[in-house]
PDB file of the backbone (N, CA, C, O) and the ligand in Angstrom, with CONECT records:
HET     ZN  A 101       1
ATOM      1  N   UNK A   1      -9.439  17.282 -56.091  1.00  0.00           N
ATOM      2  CA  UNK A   1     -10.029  17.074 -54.757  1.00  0.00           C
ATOM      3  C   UNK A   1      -9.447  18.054 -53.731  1.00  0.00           C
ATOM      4  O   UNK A   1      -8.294  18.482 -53.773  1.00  0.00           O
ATOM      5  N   UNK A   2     -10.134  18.286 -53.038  1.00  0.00           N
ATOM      6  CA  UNK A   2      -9.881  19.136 -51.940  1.00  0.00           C
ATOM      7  C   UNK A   2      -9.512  18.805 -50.184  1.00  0.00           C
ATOM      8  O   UNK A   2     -10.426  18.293 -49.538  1.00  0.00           O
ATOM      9  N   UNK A   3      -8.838  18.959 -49.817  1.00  0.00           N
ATOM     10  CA  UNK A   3      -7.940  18.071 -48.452  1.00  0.00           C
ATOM     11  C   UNK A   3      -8.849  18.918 -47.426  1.00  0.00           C
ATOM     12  O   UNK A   3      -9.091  20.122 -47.520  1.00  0.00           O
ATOM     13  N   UNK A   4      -9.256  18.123 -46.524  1.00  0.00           N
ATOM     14  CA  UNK A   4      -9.922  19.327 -45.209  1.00  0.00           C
ATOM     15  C   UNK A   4      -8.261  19.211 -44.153  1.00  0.00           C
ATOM     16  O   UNK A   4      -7.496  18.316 -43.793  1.00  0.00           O
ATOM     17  N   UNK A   5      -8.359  20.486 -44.026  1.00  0.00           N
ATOM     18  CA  UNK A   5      -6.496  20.629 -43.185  1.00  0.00           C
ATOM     19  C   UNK A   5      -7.073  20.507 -41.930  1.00  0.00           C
ATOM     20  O   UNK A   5      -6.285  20.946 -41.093  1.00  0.00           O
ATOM     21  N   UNK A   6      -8.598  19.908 -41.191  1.00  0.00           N
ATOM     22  CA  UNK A   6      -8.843  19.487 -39.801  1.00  0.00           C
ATOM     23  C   UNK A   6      -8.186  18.472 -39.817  1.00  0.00           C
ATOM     24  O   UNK A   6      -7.231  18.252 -39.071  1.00  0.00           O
ATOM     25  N   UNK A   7      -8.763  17.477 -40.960  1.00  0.00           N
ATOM     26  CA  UNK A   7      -8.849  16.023 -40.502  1.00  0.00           C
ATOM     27  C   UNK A   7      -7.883  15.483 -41.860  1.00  0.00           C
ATOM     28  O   UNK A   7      -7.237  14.451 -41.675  1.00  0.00           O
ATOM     29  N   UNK A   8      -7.807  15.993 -42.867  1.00  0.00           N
ATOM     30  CA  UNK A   8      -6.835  15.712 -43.773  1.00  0.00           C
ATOM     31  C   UNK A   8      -7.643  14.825 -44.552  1.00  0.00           C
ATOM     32  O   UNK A   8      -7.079  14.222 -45.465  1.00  0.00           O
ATOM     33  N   UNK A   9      -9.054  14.608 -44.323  1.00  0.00           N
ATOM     34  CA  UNK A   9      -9.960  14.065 -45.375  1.00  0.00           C
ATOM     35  C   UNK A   9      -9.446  14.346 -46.529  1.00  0.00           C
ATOM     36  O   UNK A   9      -8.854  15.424 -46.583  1.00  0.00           O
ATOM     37  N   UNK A  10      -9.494  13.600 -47.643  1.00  0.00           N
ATOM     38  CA  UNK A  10      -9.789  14.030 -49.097  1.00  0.00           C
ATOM     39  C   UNK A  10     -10.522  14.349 -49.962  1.00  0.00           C
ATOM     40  O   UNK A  10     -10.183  14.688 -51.095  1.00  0.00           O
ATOM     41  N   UNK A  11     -11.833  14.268 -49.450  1.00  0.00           N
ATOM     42  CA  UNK A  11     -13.105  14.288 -49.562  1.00  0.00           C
ATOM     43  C   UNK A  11     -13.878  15.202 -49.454  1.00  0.00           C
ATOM     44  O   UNK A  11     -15.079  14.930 -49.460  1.00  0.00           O
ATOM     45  N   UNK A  12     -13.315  17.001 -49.278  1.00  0.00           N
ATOM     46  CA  UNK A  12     -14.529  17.831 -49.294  1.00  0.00           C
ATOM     47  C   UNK A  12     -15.156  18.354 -50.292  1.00  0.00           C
ATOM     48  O   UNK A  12     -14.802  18.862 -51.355  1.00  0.00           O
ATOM     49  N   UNK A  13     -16.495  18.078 -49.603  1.00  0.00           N
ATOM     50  CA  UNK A  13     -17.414  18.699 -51.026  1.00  0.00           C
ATOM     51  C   UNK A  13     -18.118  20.305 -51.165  1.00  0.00           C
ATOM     52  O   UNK A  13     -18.895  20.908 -50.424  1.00  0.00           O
ATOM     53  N   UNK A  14     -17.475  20.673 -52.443  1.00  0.00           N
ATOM     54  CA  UNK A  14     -18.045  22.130 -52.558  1.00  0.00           C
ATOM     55  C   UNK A  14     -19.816  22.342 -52.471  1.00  0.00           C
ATOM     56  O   UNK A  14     -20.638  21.930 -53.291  1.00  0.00           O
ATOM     57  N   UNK A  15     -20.060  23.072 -51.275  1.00  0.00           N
ATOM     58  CA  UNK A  15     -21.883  23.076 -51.348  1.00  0.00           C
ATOM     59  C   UNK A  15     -21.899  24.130 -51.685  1.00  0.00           C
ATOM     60  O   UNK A  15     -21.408  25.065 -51.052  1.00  0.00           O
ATOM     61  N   UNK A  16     -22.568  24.220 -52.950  1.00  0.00           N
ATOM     62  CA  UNK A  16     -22.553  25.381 -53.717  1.00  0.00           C
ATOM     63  C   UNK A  16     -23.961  26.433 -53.082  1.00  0.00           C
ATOM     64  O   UNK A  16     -24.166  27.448 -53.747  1.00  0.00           O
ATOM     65  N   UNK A  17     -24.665  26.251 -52.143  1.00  0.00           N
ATOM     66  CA  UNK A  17     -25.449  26.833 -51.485  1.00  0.00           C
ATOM     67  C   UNK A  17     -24.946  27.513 -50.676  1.00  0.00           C
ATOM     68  O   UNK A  17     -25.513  28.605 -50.737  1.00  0.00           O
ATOM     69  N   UNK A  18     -23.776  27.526 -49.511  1.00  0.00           N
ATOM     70  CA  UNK A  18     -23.221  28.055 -49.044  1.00  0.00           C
ATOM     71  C   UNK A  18     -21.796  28.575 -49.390  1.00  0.00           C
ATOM     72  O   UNK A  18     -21.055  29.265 -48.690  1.00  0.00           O
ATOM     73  N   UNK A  19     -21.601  28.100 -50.582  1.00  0.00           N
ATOM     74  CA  UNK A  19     -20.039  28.528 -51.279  1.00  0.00           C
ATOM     75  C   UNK A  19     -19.474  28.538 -50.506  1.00  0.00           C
ATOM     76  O   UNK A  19     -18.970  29.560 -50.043  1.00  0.00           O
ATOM     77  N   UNK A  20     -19.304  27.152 -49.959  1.00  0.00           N
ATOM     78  CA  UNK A  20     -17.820  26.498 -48.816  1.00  0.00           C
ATOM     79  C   UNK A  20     -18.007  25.245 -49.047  1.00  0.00           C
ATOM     80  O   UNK A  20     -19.069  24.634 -49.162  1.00  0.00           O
ATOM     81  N   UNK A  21     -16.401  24.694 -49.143  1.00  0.00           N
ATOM     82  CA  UNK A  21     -16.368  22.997 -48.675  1.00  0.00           C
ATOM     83  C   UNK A  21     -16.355  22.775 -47.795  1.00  0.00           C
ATOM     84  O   UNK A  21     -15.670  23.378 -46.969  1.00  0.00           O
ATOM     85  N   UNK A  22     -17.073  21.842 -47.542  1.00  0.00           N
ATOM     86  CA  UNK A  22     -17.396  21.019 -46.645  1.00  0.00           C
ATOM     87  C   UNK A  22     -16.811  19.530 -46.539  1.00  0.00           C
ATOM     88  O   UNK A  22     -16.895  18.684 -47.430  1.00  0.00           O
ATOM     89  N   UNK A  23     -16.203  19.365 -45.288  1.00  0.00           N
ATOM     90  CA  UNK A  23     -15.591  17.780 -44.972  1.00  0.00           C
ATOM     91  C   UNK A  23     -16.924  16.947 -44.415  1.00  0.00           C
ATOM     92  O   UNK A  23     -17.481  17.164 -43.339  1.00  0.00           O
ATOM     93  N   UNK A  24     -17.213  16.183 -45.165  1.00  0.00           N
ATOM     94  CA  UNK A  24     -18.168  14.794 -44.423  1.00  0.00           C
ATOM     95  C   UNK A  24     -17.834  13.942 -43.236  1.00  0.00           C
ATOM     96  O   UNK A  24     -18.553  13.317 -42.456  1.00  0.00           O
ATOM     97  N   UNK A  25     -16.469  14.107 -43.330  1.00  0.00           N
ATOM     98  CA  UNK A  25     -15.808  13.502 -41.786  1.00  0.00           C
ATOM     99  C   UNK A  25     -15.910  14.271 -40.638  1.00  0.00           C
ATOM    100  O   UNK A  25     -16.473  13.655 -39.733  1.00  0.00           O
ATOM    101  N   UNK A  26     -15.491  15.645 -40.286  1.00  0.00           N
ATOM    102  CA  UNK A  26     -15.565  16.191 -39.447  1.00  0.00           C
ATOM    103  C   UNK A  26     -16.489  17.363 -39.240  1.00  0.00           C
ATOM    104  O   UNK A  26     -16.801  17.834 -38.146  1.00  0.00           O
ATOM    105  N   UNK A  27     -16.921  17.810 -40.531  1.00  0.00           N
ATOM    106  CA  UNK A  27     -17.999  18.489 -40.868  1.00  0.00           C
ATOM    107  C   UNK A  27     -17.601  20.329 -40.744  1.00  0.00           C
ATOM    108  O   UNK A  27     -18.432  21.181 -40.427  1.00  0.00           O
ATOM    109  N   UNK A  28     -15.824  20.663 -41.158  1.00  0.00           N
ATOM    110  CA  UNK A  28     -15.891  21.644 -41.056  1.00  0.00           C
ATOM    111  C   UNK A  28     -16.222  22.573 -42.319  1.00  0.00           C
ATOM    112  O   UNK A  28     -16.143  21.959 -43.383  1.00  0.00           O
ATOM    113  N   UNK A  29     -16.468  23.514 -42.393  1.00  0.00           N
ATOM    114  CA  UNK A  29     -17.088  24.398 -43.339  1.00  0.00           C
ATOM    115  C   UNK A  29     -15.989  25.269 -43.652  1.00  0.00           C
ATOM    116  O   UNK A  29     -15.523  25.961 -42.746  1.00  0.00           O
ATOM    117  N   UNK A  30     -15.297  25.357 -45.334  1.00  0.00           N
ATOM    118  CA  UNK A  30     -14.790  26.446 -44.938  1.00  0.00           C
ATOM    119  C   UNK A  30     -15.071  27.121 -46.574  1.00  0.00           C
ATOM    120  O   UNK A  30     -15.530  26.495 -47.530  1.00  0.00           O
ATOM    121  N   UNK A  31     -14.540  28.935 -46.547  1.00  0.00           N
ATOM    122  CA  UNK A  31     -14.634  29.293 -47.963  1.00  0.00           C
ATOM    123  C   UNK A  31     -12.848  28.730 -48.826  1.00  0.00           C
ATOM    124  O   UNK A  31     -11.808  28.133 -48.547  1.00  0.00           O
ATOM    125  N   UNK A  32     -13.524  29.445 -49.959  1.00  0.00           N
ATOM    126  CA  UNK A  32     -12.056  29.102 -50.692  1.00  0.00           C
ATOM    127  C   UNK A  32     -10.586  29.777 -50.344  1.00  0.00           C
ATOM    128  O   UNK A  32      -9.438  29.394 -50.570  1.00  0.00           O
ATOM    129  N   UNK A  33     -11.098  30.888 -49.729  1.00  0.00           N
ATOM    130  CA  UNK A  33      -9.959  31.531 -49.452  1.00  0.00           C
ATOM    131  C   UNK A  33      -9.564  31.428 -48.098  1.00  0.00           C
ATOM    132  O   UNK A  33      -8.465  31.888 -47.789  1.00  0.00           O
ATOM    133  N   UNK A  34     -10.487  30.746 -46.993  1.00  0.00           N
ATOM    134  CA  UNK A  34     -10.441  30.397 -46.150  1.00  0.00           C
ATOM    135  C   UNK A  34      -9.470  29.000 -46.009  1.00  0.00           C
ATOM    136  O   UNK A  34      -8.446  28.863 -45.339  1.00  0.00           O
ATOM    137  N   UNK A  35     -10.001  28.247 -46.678  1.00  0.00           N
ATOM    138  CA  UNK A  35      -9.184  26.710 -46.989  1.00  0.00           C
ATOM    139  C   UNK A  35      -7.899  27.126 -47.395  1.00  0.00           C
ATOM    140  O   UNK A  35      -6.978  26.850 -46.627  1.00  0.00           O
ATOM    141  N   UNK A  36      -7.569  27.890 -48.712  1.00  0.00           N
ATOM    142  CA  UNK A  36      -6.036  28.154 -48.942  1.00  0.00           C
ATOM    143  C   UNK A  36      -5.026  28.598 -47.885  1.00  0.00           C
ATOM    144  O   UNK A  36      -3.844  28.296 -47.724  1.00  0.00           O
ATOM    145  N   UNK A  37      -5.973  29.529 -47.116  1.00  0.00           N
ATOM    146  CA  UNK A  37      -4.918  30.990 -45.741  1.00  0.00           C
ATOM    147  C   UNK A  37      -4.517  29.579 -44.850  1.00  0.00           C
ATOM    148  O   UNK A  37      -3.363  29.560 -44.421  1.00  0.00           O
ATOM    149  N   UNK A  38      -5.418  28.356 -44.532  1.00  0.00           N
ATOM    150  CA  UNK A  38      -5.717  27.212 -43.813  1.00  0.00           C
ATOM    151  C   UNK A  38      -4.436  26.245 -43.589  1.00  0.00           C
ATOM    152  O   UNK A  38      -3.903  25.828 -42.560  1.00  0.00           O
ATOM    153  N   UNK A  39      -4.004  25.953 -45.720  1.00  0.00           N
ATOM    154  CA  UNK A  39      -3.430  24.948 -45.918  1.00  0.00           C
ATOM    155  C   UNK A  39      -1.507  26.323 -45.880  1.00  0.00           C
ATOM    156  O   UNK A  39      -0.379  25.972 -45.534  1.00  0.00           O
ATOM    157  N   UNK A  40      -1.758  27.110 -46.156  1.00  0.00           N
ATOM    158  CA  UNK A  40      -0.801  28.448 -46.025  1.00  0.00           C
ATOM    159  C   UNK A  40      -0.524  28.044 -44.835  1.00  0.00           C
ATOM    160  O   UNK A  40       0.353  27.180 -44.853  1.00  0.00           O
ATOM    161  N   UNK A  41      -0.972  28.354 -43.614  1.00  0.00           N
ATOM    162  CA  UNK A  41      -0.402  28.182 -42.609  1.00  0.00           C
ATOM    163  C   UNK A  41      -0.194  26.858 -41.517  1.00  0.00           C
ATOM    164  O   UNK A  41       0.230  26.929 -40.363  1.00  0.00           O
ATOM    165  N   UNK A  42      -0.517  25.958 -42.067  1.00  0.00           N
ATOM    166  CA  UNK A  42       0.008  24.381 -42.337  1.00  0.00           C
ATOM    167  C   UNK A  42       1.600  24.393 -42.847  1.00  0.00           C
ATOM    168  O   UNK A  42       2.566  24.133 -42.129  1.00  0.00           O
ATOM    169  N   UNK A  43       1.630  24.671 -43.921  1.00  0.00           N
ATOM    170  CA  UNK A  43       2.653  24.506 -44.804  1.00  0.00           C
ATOM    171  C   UNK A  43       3.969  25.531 -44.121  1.00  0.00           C
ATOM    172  O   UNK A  43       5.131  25.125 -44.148  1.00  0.00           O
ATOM    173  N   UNK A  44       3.540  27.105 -43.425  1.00  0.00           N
ATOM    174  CA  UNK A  44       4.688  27.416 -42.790  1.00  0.00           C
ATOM    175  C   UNK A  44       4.711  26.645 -41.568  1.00  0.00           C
ATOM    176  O   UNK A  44       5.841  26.283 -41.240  1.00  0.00           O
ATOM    177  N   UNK A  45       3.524  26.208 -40.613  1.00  0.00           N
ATOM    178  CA  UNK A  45       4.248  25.361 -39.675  1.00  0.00           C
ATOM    179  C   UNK A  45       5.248  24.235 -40.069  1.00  0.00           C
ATOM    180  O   UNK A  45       6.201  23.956 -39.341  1.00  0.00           O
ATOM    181  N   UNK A  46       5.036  23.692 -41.072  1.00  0.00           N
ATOM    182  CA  UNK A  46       5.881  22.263 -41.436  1.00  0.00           C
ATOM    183  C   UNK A  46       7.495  22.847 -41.962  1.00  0.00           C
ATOM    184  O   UNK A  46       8.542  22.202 -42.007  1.00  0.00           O
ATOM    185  N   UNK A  47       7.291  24.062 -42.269  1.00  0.00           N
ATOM    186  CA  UNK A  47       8.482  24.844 -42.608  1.00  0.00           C
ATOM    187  C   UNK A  47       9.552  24.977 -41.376  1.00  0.00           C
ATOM    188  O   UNK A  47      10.712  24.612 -41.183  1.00  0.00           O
ATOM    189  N   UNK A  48       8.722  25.570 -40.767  1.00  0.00           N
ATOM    190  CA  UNK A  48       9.466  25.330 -39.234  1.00  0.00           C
ATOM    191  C   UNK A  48       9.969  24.815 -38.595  1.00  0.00           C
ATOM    192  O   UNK A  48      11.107  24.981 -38.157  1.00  0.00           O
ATOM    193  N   UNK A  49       8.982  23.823 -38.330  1.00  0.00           N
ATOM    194  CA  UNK A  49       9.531  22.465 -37.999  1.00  0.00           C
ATOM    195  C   UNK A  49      11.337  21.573 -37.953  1.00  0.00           C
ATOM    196  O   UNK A  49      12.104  21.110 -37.108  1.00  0.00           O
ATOM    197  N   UNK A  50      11.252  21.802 -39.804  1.00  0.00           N
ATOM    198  CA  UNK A  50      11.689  21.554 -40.719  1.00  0.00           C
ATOM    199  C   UNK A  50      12.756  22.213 -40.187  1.00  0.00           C
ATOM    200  O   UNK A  50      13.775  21.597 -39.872  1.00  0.00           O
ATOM    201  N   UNK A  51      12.651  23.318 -40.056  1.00  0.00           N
ATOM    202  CA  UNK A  51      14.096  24.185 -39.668  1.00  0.00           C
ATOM    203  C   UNK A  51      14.619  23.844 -38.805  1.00  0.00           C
ATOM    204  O   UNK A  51      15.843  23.719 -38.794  1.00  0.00           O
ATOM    205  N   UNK A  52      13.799  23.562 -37.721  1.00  0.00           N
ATOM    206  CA  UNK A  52      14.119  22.851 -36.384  1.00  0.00           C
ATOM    207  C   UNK A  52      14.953  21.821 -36.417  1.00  0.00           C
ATOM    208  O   UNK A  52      16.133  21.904 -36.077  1.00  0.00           O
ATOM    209  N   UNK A  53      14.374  20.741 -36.844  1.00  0.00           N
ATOM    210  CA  UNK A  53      15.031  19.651 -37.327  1.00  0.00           C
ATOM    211  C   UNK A  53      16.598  19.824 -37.797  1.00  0.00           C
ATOM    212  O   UNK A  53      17.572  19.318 -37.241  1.00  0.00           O
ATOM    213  N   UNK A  54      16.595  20.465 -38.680  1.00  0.00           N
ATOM    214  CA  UNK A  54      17.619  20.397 -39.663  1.00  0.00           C
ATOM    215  C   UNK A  54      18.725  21.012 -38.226  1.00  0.00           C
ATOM    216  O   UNK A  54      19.460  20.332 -37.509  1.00  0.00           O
ATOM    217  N   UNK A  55      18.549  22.059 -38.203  1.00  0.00           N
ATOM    218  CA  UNK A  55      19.497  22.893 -36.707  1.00  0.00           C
ATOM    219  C   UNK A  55      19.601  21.853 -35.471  1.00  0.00           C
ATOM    220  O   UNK A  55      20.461  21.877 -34.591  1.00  0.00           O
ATOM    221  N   UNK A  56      18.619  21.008 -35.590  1.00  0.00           N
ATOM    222  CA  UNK A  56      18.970  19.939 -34.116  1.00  0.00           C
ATOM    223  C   UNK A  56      19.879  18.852 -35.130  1.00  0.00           C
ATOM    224  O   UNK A  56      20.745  18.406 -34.377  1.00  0.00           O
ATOM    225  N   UNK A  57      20.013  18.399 -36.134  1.00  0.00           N
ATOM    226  CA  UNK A  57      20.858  17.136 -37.126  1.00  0.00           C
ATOM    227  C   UNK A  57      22.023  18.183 -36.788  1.00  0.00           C
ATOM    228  O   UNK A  57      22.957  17.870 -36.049  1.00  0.00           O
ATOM    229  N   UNK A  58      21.904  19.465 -37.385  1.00  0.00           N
ATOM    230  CA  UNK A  58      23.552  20.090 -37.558  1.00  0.00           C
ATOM    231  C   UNK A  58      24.398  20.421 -36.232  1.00  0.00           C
ATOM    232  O   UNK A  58      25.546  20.857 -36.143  1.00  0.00           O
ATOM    233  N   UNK A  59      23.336  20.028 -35.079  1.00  0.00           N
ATOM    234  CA  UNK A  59      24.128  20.267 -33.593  1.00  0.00           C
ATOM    235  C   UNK A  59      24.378  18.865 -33.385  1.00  0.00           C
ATOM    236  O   UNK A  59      25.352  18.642 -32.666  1.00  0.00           O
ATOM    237  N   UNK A  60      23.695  17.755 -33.867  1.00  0.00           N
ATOM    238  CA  UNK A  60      24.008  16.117 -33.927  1.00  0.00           C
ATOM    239  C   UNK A  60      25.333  16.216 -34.087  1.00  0.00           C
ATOM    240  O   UNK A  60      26.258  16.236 -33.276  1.00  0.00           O
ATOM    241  N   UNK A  61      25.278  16.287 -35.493  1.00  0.00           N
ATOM    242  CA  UNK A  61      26.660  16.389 -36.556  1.00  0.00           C
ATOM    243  C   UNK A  61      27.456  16.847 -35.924  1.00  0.00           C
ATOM    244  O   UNK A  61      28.091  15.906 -35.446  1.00  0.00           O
ATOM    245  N   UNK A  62      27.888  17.839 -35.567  1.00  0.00           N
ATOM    246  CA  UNK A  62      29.029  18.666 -34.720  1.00  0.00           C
ATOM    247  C   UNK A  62      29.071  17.959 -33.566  1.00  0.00           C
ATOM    248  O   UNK A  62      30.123  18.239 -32.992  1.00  0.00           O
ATOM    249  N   UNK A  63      28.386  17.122 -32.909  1.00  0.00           N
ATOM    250  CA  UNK A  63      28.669  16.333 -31.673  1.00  0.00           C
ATOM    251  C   UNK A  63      29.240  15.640 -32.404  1.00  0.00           C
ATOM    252  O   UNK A  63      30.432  15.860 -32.614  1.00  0.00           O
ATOM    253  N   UNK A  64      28.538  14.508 -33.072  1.00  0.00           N
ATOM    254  CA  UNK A  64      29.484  13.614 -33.379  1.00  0.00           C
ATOM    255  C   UNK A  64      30.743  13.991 -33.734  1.00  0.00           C
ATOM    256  O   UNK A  64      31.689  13.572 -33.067  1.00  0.00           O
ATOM    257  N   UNK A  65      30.897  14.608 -34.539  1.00  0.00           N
ATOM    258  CA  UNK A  65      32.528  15.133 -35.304  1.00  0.00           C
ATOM    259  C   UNK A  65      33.600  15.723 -34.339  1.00  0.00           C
ATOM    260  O   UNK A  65      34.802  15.827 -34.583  1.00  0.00           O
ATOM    261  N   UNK A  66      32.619  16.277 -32.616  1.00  0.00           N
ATOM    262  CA  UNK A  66      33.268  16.413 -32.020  1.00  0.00           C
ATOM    263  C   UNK A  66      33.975  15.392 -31.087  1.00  0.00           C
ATOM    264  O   UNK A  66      35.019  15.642 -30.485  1.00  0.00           O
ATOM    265  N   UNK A  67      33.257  14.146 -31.027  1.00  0.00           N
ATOM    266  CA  UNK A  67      33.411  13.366 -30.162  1.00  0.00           C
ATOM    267  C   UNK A  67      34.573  12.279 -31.003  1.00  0.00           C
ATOM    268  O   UNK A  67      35.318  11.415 -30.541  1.00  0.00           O
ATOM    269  N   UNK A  68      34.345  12.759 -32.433  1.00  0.00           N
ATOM    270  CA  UNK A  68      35.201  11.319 -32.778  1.00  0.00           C
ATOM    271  C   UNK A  68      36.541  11.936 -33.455  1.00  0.00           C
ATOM    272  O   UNK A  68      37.394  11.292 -34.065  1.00  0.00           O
ATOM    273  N   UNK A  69      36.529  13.507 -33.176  1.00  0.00           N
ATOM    274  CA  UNK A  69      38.037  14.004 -33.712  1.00  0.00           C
ATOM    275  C   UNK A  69      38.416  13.917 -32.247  1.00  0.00           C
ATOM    276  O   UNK A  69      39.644  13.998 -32.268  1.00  0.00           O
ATOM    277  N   UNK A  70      37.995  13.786 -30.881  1.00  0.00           N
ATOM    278  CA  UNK A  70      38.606  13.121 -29.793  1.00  0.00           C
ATOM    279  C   UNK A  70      39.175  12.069 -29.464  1.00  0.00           C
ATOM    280  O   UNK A  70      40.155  11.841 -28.756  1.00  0.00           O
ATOM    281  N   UNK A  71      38.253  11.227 -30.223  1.00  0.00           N
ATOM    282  CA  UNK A  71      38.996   9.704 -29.851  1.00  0.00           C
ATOM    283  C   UNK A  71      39.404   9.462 -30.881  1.00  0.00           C
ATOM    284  O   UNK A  71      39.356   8.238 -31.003  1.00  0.00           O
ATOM    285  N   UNK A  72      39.879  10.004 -31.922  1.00  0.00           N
ATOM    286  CA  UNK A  72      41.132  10.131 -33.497  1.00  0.00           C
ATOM    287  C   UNK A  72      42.428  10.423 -32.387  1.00  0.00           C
ATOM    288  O   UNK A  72      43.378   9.648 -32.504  1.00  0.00           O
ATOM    289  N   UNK A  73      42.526  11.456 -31.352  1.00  0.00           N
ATOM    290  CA  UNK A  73      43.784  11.882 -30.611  1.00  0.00           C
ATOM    291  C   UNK A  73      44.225  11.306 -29.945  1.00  0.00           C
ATOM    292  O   UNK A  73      45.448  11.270 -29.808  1.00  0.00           O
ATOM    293  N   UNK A  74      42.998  10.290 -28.928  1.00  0.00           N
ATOM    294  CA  UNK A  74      43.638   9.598 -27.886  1.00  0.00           C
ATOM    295  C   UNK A  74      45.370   8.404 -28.530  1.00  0.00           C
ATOM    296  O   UNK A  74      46.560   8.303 -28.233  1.00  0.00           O
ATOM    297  N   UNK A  75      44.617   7.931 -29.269  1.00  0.00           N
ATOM    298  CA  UNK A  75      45.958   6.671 -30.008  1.00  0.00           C
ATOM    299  C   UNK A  75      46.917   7.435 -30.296  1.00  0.00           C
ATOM    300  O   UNK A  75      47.937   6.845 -29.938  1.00  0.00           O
ATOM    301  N   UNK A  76      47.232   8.626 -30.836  1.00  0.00           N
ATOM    302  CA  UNK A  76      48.166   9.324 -31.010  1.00  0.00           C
ATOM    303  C   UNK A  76      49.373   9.692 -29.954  1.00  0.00           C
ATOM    304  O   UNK A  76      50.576   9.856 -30.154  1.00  0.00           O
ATOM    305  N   UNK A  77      48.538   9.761 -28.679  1.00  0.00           N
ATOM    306  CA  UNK A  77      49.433  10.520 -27.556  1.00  0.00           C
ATOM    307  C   UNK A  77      50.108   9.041 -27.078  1.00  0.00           C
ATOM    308  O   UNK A  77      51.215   8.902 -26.557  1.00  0.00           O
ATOM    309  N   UNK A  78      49.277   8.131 -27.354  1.00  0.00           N
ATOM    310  CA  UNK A  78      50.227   6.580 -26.796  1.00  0.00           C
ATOM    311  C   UNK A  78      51.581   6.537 -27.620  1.00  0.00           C
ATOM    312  O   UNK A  78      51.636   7.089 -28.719  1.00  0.00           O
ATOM    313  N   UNK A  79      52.485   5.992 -27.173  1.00  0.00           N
ATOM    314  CA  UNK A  79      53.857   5.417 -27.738  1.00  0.00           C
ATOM    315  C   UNK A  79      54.302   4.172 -27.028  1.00  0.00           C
ATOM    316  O   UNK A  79      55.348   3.614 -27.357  1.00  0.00           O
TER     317      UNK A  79
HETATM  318 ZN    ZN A 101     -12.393  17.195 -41.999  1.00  0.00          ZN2+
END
């Protein structure tokens, strides 16, 4: 089956008259190599993203680790 990357249907059907699938939901038309370049650049946006993410957790992480090798020191300096 073939995914329409508008609407994420599962459902497009190859019309072999126009040699493009076609989504019944949203009704976009596309060729085959059109749909692949489609779901291609889907897949690097989510890549991205992804990167994003990960670089905003690893600036998390370093907060936290910064905040709690701080209050590891405070009890120390008491006597
Ligand atoms: Zn669609």
């Amino acid at each position: 089956m073939v995914r329409c990357p508008e609407c994420a249907s599962p459902k497009m059907k190859y019309d072999a008259r126009s040699s493009r699938y076609v989504c019944p939901r949203c009704g976009l038309a596309l060729s085959r190599g059109e749909l692949d370049r489609s779901w291609d650049e889907q897949r690097s946006a989510y890549r991205r993203e992804d990167q994003e993410d990960a670089r905003a957790q690893r600036r998390r992480d370093y907060l936290d680790w910064w905040l709690s090798s701080k209050e590891k020191e405070k009890p120390k300096r008491k006597r």
